[in-house]
TIDOMI-833244 format. One line per field, with one value per residue (C-alpha): residue number from 1; x, y, z; residue in three letters. Coordinates in pm, 1 decimal, m for minus. Layout:
REM TIDOMI-833244
resi <- [NUM  ...]
X <- [X  ...]
Y <- [Y  ...]
Z <- [Z  ...]
resn <- [ALA  ...]
REM end
This chain:
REM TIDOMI-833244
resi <- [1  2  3  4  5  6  7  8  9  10  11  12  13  14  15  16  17  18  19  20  21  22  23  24  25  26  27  28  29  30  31  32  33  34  35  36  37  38  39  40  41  42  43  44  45  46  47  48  49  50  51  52  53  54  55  56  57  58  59  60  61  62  63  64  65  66  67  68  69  70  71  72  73  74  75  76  77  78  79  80  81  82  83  84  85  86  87  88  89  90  91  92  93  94  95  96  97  98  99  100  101  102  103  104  105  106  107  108  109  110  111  112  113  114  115  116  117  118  119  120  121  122  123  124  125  126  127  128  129  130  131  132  133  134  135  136  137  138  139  140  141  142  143  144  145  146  147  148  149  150  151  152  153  154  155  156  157  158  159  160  161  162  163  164  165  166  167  168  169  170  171  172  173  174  175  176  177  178  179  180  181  182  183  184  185  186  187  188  189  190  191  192  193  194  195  196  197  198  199  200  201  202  203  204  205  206  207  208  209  210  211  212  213  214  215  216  217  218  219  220  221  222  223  224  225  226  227  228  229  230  231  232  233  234  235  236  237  238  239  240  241  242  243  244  245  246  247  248  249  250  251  252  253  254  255  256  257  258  259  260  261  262  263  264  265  266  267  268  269  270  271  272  273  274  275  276  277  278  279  280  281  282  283  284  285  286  287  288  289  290  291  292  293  294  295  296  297  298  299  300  301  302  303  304  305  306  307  308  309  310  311  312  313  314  315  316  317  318  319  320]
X <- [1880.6  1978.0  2341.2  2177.5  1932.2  1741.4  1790.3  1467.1  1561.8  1321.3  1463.7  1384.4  1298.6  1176.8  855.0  593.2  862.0  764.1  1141.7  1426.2  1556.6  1899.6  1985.1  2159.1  2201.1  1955.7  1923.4  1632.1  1538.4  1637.9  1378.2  1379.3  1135.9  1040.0  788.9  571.9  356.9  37.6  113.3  m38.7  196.1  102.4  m13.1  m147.7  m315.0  m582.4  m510.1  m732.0  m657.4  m805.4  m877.6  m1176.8  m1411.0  m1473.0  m1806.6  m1834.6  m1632.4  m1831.1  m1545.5  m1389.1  m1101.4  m1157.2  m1398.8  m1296.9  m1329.2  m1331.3  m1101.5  m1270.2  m1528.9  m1558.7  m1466.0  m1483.2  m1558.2  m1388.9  m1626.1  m1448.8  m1739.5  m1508.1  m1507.7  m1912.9  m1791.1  m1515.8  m1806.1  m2081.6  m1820.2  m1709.9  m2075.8  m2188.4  m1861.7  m1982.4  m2264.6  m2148.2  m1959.9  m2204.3  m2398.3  m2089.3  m2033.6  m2419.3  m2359.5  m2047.5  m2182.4  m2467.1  m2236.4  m2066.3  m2371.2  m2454.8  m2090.5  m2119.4  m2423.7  m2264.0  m1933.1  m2233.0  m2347.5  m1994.8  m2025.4  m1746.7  m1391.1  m1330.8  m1039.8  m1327.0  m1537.2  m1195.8  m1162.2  m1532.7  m1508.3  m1156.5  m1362.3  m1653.2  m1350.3  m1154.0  m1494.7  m1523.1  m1178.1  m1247.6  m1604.2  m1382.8  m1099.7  m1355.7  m1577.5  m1232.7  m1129.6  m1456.1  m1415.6  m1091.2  m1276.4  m1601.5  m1347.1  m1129.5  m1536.0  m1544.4  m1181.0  m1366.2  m1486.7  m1176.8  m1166.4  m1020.3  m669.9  m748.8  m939.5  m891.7  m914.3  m917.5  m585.8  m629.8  m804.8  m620.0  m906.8  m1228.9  m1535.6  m1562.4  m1202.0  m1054.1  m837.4  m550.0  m449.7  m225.6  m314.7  m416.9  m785.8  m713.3  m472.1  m554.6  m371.5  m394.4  m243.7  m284.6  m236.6  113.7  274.6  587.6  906.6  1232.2  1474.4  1835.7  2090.7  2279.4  2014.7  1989.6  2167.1  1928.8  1608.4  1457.2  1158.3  871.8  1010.5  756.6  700.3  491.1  246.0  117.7  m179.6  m503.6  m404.8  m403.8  m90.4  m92.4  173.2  291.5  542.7  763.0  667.0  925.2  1288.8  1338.7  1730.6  1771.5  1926.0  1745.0  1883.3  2084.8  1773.7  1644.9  1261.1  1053.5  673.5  508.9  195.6  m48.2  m427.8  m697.3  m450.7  m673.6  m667.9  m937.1  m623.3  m323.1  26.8  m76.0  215.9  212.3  506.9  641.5  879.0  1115.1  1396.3  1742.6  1943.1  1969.2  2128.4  2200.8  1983.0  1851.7  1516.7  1326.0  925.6  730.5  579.2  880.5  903.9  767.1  727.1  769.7  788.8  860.3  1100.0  1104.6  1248.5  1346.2  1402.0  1740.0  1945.2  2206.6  2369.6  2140.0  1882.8  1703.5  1746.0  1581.0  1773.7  1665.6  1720.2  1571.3  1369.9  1330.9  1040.3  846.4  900.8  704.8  911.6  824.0  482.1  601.6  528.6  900.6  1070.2  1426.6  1674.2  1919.9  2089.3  2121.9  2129.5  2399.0  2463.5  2460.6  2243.3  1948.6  1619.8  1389.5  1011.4  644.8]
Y <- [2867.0  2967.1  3098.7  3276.4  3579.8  3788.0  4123.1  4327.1  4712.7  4999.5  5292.1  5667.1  5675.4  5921.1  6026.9  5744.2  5493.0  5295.3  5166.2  4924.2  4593.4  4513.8  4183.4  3863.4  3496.6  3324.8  2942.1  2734.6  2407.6  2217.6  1978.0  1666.7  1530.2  1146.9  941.2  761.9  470.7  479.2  104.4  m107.6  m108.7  m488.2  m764.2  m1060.4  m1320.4  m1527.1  m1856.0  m2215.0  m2384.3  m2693.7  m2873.5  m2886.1  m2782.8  m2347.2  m2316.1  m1956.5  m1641.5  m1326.6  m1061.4  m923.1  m669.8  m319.6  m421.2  m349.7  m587.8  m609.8  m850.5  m1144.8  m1112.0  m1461.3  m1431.3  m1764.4  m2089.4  m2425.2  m2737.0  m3104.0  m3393.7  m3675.9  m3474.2  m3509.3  m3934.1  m3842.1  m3788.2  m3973.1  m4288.7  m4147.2  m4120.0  m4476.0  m4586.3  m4395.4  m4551.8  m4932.7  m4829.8  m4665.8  m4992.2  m5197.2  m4975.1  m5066.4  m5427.5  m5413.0  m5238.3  m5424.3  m5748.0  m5554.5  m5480.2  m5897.1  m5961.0  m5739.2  m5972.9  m6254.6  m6181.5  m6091.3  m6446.9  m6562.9  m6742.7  m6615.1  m6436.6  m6085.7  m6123.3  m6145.6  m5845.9  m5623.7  m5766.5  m5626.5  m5300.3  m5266.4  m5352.7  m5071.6  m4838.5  m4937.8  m4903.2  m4534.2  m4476.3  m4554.1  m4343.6  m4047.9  m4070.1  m4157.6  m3858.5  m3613.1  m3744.5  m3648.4  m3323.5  m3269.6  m3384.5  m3124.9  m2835.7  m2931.1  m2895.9  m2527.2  m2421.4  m2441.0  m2054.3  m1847.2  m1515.9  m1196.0  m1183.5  m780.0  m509.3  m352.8  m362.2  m678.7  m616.2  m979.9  m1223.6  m1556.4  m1802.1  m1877.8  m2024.3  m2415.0  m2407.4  m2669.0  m2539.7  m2688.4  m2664.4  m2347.3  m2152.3  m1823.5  m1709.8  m1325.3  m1027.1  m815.8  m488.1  m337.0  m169.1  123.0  283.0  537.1  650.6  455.8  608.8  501.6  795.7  760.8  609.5  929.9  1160.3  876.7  1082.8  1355.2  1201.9  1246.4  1061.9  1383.1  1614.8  1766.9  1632.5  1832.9  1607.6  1742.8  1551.4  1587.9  1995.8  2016.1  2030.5  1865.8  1805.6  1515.5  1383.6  1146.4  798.1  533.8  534.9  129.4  52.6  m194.1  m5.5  m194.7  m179.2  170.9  333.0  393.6  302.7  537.7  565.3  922.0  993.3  1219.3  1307.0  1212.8  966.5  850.2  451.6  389.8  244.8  84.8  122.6  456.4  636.1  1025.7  1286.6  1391.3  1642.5  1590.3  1783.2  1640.3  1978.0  2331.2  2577.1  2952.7  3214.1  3582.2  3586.6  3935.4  4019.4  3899.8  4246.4  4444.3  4280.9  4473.9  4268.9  4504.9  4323.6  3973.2  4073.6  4101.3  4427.0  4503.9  4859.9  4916.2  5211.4  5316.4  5666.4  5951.2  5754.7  5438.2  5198.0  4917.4  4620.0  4320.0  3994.6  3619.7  3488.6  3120.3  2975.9  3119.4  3042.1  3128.3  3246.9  3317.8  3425.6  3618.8  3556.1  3582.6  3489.8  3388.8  3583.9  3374.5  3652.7  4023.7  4114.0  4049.2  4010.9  4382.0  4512.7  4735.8  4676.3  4989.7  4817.5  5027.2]
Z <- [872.7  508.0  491.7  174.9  207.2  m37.0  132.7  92.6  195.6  113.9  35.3  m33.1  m412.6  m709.7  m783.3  m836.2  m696.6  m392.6  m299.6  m413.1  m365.0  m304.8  m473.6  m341.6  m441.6  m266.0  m165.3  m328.6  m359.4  m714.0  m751.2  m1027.7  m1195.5  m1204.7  m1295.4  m1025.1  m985.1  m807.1  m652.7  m334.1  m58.8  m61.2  m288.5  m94.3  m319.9  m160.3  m225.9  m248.2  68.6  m94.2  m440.7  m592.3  m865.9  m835.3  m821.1  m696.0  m753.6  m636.1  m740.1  m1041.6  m1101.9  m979.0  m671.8  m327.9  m17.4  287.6  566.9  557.7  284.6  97.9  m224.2  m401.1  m294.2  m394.8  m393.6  m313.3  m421.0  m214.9  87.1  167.7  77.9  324.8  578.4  501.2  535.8  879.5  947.9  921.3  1070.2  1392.0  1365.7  1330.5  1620.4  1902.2  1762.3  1923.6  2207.1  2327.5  2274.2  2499.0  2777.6  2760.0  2794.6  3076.8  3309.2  3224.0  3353.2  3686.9  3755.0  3671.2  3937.5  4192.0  4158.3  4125.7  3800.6  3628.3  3737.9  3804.6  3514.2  3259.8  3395.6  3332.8  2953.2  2934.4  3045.6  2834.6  2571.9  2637.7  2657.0  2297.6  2163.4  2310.3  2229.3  1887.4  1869.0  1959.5  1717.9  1454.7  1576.6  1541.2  1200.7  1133.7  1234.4  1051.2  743.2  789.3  864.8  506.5  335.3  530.5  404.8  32.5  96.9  15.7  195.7  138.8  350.0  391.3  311.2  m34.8  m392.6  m586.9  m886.5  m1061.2  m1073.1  m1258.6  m1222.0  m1369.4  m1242.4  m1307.0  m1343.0  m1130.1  m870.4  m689.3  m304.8  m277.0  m633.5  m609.0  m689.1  m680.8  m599.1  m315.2  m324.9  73.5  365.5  148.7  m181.1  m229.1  m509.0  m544.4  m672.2  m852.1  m815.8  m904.3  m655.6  m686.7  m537.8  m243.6  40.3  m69.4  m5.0  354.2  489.1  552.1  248.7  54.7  m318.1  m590.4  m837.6  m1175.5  m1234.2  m1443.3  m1533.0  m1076.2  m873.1  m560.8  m255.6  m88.0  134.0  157.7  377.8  352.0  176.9  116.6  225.2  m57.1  m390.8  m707.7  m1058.3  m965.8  m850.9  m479.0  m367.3  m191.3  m123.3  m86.8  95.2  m126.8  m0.4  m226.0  m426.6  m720.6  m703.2  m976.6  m1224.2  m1036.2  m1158.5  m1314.7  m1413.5  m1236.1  m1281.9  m981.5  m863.6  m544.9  m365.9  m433.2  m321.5  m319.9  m551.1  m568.4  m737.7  m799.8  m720.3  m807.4  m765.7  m1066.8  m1003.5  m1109.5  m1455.4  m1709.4  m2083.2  m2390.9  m2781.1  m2602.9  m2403.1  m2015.9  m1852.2  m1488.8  m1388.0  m1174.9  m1027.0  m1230.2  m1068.2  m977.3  m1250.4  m1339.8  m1687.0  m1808.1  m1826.4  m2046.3  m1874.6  m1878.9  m1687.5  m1495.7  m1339.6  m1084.0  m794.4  m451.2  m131.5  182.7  55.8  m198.5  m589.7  m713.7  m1020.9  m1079.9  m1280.6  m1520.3  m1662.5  m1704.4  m1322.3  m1092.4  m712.5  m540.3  m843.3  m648.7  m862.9  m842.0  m723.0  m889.0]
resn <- [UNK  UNK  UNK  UNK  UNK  UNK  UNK  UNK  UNK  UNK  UNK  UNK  UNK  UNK  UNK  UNK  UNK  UNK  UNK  UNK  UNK  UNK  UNK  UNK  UNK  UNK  UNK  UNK  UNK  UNK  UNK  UNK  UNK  UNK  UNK  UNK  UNK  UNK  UNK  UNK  UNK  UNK  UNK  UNK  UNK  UNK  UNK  UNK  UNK  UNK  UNK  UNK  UNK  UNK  UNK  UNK  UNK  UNK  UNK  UNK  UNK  UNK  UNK  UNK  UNK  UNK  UNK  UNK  UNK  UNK  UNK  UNK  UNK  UNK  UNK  UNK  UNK  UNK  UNK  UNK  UNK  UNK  UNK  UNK  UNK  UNK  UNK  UNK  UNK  UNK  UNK  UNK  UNK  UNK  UNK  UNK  UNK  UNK  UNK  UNK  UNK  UNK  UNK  UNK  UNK  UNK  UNK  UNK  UNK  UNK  UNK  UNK  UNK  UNK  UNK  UNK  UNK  UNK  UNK  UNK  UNK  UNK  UNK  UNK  UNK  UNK  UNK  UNK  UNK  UNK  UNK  UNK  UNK  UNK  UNK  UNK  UNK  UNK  UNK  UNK  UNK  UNK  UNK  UNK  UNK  UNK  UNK  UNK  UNK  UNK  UNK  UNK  UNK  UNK  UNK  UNK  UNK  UNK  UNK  UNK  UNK  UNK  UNK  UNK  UNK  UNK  UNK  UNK  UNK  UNK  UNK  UNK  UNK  UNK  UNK  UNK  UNK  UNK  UNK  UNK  UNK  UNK  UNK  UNK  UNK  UNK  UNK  UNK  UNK  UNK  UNK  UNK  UNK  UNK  UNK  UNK  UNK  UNK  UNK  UNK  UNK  UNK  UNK  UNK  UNK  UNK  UNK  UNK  UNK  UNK  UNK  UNK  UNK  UNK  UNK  UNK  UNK  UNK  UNK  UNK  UNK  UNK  UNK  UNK  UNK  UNK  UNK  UNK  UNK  UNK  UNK  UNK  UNK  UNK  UNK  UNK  UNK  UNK  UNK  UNK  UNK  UNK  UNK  UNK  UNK  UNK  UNK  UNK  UNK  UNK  UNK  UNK  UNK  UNK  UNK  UNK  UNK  UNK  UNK  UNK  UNK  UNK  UNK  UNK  UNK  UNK  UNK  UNK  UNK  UNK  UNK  UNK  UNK  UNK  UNK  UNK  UNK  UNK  UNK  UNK  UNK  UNK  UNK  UNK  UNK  UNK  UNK  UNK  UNK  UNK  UNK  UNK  UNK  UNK  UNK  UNK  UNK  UNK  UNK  UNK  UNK  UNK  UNK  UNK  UNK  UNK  UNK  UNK  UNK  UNK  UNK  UNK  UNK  UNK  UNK  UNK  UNK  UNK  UNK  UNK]
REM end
């Protein structure tokens, strides 16, 4: 609750007078102005997981993606060596493992008939099993090999729009370096106020933007704890935030306080040669009374105007 009122009071008045207004300092909000950034609350890059020549790169700056979407893709010419190696090994290897069971069903005969030991029938079947034992770890290394060829494709770590992109296509590209910047989890305007409006600032005030000759309202989001270079961070929600050009600079106005002031209807100024006139009561008459004028200022639903000098608290203001 204000401790601060205008007092609005109609009262009997003259001919063609519709009543008066008994004036009193009022509380309003004293906004600042700063400039804002229209920023990405986060740049992820999305990196080359492996090296290799860059053979495709599908996105520029400016285009917007999706989770997922491959972006780029990183070709290796040893890796399909890598495999084709492991391949034939595999091979020489399933040839061995035939030959040893093969020598292992001849041995089971052979201890049938009782020409040779059971001792010998064991070294064959720990041979069919080394040779299995090696198919398996060669067939895993293989896999480990195929699934380096798929890490090539570089995807998009989330959905939004693409802010650089470093790398070029045939560039080679080493393990870890980034292909391109993906500004997501959505776009606010970022502001650096002053550390000495900090205690002012509350996450959910209302900000006012002046932007391309429209004003438009926002709130505040997020107040970041951690002061840098003297000035406080803060992101502010606006609806229909242009994000065509990143890092676009926007002035902003936010609430850092209140103040006093004498706030009178824009409707009982009257402007004569330049200068603005307000009609008050002076005895058992009116007079004009030159005074300046602020900014406008809207309360309560209510077009008003505020009053820097030539009125004073108690002054009753005659209304048409």
């Amino acid at each position: 609750m204000r401790i601060l009122t205008l007092i609005v009071g109609f009262l009997a008045a003259g001919p063609g007078l519709a009543g008066t207004v008994t004036l009193a300092p009022t509380a309003v909000t004293e906004w600042k102005a700063v400039y804002g950034r229209i920023e990405a609350r986060e740049n992820i890059p999305a990196r080359a997981r492996i090296g290799g020549l860059l053979t495709e790169l599908s996105v520029s700056e400016g285009d917007l993606v999706a989770a997922g979407q491959r972006i780029a893709l990183v070709h290796d010419d040893k890796i399909a060596f890598q495999i084709a190696a492991l391949d034939a090994q595999i091979r020489a290897l399933k040839a061995q493992l035939t030959t040893a069971e093969t020598e292992l069903a001849r041995g089971q005969t052979l201890v049938d008939r009782g020409v040779v030991t059971a001792q010998r029938l064991d070294q064959l079947r720990t041979s069919v099993d080394v040779v299995r034992g090696e198919i398996a770890a060669t067939d895993a290394q293989r896999d480990v090999v195929s699934q380096q060829a798929t890490e090539g494709e570089i995807l998009a770590p989330g959905e939004g729009r693409v802010l650089t992109v470093p790398a070029t296509l045939g560039a080679v590209i080493l393990p870890g370096e980034p292909i391109a910047t993906i500004g997501g989890g959505g776009f606010f305007l970022r502001l650096a106020v002053p550390e000495r409006h900090a205690v002012s600032l509350e996450e959910g005030a209302e900000i006012r933007m002046h932007t391309a000759g429209t004003d438009t309202a926002g709130r505040i989001a997020k107040i970041y704890p951690q002061i840098e270079n003297g000035r406080v961070i803060a992101d502010v929600e606006v609806d229909g935030l242009n994000t065509a050009f990143v890092n676009t600079r926007v002035l902003v106005e936010l609430p850092v306080g209140e103040r006093s002031a004498l706030l009178v209807p824009i409707a009982a100024v009257a402007t004569r040669s330049g200068i603005d006139f307000v009609t008050v009561a002076a005895g058992a008459g009116n007079a004009d009374r030159a005074v300046v004028l602020g900014d406008p200022i809207a309360w309560d639903g209510m077009a008003m105007v505020e009053v820097l000098s030539g009125l004073a608290a108690g002054d009753v203001l005659v209304t048409p």
